[in-house]
C-alpha positions in Angstrom: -35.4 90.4 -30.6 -36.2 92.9 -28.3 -37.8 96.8 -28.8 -37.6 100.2 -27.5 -40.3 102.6 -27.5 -39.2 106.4 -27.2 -40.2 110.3 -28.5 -39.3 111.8 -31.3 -41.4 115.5 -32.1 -44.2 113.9 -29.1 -44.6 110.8 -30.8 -44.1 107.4 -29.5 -41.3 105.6 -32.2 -40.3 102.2 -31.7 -36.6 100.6 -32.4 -34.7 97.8 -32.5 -31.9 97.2 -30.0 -28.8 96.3 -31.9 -26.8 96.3 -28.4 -26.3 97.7 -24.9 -25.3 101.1 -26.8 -27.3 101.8 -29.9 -30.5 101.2 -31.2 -31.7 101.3 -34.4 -35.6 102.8 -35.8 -38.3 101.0 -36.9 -40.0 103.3 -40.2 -43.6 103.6 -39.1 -44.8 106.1 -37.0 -46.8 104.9 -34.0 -44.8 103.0 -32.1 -45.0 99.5 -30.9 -48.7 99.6 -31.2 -48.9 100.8 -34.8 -46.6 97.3 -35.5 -48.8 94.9 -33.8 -51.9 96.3 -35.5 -50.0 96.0 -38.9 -48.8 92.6 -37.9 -52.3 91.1 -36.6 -54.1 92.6 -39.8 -51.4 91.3 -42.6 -51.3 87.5 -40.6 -47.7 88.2 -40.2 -45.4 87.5 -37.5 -44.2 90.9 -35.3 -40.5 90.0 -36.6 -41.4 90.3 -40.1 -43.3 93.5 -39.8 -40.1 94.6 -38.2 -37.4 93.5 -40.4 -38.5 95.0 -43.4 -38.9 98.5 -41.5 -35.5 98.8 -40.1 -34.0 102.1 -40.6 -30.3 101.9 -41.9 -28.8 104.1 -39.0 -28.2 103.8 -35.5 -29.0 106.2 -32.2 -27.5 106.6 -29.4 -29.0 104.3 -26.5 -28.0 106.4 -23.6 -28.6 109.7 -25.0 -32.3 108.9 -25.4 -32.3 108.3 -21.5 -30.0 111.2 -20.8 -33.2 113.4 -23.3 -35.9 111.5 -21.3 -37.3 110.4 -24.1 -37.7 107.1 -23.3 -40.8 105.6 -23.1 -42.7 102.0 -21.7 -42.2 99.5 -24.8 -46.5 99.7 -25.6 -48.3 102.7 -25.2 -51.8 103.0 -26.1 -52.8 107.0 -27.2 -55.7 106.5 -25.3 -54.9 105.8 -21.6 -58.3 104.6 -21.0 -58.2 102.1 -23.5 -54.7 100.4 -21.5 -55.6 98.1 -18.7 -53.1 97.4 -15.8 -53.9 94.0 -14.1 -52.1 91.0 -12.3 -51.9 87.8 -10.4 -50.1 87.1 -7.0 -49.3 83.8 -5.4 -48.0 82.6 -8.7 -44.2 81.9 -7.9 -42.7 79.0 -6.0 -40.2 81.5 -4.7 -36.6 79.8 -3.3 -35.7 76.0 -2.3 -36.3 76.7 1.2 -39.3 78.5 0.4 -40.8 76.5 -1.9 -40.4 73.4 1.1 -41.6 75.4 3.5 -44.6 76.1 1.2 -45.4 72.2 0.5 -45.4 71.6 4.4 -47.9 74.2 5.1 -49.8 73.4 2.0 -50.2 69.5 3.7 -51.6 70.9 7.1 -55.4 70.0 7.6 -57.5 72.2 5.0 -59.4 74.0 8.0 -55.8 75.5 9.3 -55.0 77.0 5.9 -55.1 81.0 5.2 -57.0 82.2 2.4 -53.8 82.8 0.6 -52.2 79.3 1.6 -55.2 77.8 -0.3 -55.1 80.1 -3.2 -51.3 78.6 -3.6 -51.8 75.8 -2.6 -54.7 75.4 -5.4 -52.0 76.8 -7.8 -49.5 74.2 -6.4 -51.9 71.7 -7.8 -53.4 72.7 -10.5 -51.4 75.8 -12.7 -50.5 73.7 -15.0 -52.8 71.9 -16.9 -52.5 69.9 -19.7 -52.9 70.7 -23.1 -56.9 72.0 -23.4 -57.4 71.6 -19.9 -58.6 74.8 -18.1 -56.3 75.6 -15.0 -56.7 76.7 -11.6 -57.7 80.3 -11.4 -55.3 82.5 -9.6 -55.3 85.6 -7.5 -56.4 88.4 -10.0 -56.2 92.4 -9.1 -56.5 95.7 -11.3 -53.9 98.3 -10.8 -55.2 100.9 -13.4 -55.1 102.6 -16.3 -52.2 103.5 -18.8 -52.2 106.9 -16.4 -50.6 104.5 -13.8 -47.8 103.5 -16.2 -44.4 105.3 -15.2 -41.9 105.7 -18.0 -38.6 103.7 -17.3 -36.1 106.5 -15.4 -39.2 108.2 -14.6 -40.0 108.8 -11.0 -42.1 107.0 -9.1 -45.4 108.5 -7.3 -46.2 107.8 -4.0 -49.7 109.4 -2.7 -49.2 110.8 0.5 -51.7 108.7 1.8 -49.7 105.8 1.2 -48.4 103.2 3.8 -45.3 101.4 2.4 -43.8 102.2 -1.3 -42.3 98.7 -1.9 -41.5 97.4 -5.2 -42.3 94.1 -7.1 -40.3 92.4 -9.5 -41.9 90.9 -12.1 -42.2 89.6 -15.7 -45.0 91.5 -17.4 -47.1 90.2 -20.3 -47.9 92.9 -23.0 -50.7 92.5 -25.4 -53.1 94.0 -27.9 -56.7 92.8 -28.9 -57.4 92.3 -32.8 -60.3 94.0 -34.2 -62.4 90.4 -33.9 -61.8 90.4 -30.0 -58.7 87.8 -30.4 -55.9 89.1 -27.8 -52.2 89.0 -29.5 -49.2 88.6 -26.8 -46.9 91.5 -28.3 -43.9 90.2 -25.8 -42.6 90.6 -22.7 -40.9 92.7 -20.1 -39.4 93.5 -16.8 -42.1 95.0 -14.9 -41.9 96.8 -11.3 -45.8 96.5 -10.0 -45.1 98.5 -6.8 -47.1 97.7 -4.2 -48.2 99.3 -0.4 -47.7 96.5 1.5 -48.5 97.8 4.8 -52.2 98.6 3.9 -52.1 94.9 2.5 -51.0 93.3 5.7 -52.9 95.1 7.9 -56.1 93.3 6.0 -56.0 90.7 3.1 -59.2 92.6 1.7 -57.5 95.7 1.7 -55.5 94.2 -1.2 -57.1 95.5 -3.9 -56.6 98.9 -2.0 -52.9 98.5 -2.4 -52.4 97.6 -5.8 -54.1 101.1 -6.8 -50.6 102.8 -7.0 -48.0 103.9 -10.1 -46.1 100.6 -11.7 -43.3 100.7 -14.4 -42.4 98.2 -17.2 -39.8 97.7 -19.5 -37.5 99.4 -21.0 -37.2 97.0 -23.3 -39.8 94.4 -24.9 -38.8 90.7 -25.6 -40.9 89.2 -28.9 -40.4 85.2 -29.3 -40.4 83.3 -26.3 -39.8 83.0 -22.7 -37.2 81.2 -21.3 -38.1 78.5 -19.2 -36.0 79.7 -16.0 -34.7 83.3 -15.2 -32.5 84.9 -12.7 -32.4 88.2 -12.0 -31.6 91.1 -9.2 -33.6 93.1 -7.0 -32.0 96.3 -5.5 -32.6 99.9 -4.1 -30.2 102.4 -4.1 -30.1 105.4 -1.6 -28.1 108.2 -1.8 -25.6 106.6 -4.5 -25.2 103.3 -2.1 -26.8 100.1 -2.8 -29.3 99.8 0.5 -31.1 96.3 -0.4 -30.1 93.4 -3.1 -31.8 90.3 -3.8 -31.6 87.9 -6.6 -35.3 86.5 -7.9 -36.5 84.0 -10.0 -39.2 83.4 -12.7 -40.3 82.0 -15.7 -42.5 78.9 -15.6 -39.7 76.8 -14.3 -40.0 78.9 -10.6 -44.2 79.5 -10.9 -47.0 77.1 -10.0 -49.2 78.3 -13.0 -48.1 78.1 -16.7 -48.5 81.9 -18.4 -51.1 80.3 -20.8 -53.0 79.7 -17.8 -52.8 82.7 -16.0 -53.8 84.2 -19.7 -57.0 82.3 -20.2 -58.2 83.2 -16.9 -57.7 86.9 -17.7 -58.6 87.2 -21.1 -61.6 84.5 -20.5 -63.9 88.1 -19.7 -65.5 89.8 -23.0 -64.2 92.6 -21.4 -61.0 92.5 -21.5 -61.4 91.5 -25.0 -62.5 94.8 -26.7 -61.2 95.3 -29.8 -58.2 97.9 -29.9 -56.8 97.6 -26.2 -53.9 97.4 -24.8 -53.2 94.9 -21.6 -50.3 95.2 -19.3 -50.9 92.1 -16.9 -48.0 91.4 -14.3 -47.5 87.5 -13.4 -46.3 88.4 -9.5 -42.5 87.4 -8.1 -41.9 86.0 -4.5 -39.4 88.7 -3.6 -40.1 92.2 -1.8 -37.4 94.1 0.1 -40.2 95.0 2.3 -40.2 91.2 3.6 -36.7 92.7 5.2 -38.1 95.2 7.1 -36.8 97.6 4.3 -38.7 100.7 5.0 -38.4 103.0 1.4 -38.0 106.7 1.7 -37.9 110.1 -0.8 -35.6 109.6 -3.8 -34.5 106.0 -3.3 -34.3 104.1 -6.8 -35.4 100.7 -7.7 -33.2 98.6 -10.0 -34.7 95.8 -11.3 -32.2 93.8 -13.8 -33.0 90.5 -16.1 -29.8 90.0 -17.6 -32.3 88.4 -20.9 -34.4 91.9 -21.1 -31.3 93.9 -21.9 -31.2 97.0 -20.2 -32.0 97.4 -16.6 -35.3 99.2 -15.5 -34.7 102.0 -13.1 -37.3 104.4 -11.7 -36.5 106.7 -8.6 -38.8 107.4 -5.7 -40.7 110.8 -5.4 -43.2 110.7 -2.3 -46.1 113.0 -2.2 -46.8 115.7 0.4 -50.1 116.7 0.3 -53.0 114.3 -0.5 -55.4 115.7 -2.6 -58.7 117.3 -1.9 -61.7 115.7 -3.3 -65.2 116.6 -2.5 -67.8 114.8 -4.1 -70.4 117.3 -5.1 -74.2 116.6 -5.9 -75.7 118.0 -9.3 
């Protein structure tokens, strides 16, 4: 089962995709949100809320994008109370990688980068058993739901910005019950867009470069992940594809297991208050910028999961002026 979110008269409305062409409304207004509040309070599954919802007609798919009235599949009202985080160093990344990886990972533990040990520890330990508590990964903060870019929306880039490189990634979406208990809603294709060339210059600047716009969806998967996913990586300039990669995830291609890279996010009272919305991105091992791909002014990312349905596209639009901001004393 998998969701839209999109306007109709300003308000978010969520719907069912039916297929590549139509989708079909969900009767309750407030989106995606609204139905995982209903479904934590009733002790119902999100399917169930759904099904019993479902609006008897269809509309049309691609006339929702052609209106821009698509929308990210969860939306909080309140962008404040939406919380954009990740992890990195979480994916094995290809065969040849992955070996290459392991051989580093056996050199002598004082010739080891900081990141080559924060993999390395993943390697070992991202997959605990059952009740076991995991190795904690890489963890960064992107924003606020004001860094969240619509799907087929454009993509800022500050003109203070370095690089504008995108990130393919599976994205976890949840909501926090009234009691503090955090509900996974589903799943999406997420773009966390990163400026890798302030993060090379300096590993500390890291958290630096994750401060930028990201994108998710369109669509939301419910149920859950497969095991192993393939997917492609591309950006298109001026109507010509300039970059494609496939990429892999899903727990069969990362070191950590999503529950683990859950507890240690959610294991902070708070990021446990009651009502929020979480957007948390669980990293990729494939960047166009690792091929020297230098992005420029109205190029368009494509990022396309063949089991998330639609493909999530969001052009480039790179900022001229940086803006003035003067601290003043009271």
């Amino acid at each position: 089962m998998r969701l839209i979110q999109y306007l109709e008269e300003g308000q978010p409305r969520a719907a069912l995709v039916e297929s590549e062409d139509a989708v079909r409304p969900i009767r309750l207004a407030g989106g995606t949100y609204a139905l995982a509040r209903l479904a934590i309070a009733s002790r119902q599954s999100l399917s169930a809320v759904i099904e019993v919802r479902l609006d008897d007609g269809l509309i049309d798919y691609q006339q929702l994008i052609d209106e821009r009235r698509l929308l990210p599949p969860l939306t909080h009202d309140d962008p404040a109370h939406c919380l954009v985080t990740g992890t990195g160093l979480t994916h094995l990344g290809s065969a040849d990688t992955r070996a290459s990886m392991h051989a580093k990972a056996q050199a002598d533990e004082s010739e080891l980068t900081d990141s080559m040990r924060m993999f390395k520890l993943g390697v070992e330990g991202g997959k605990p058993a059952t009740g076991e508590t995991g190795a904690q990964p890489e963890w960064f903060y992107k924003g606020d739901g004001d860094c969240v870019v619509a799907p087929e929306a454009p993509m800022p880039v500050p003109a203070f910005a370095e690089d504008a490189g995108e990130e393919p990634e599976l994205a976890g979406l949840y909501v926090i019950g009234d009691d503090g208990q955090p509900w996974r809603v589903g799943y999406a294709i997420g773009n966390e867009f990163s400026d890798h060339i302030t993060e090379r210059f300096n590993y500390l600047w890291l958290a630096h470069s994750k401060l930028r716009h990201c994108s998710f969806g369109p669509e939301l998967l419910i149920g859950e992940l497969p095991d192993h996913l393939e997917g492609t990586s591309r950006i298109v300039r001026d109507g010509e594809t300039l970059w494609e990669k496939p990429f892999l995830t899903g727990e069969a291609n990362m070191a950590h297991t999503v529950a683990n890279l859950e507890h240690h996010h959610f294991k902070y009272p708070g990021f446990r208050r009651p009502g929020d919305i979480h957007v948390h991105f669980f990293g990729t091992a494939t960047l166009s910028f690792a091929d020297g791909v230098q992005t420029r002014d109205g190029d368009r990312f494509e990022i396309d999961l063949p089991a998330f349905g639609r493909t999530l596209r969001n052009p480039l639009a790179f900022e001229d002026v940086a803006a003035d901001t003067p601290v003043h004393s009271l």
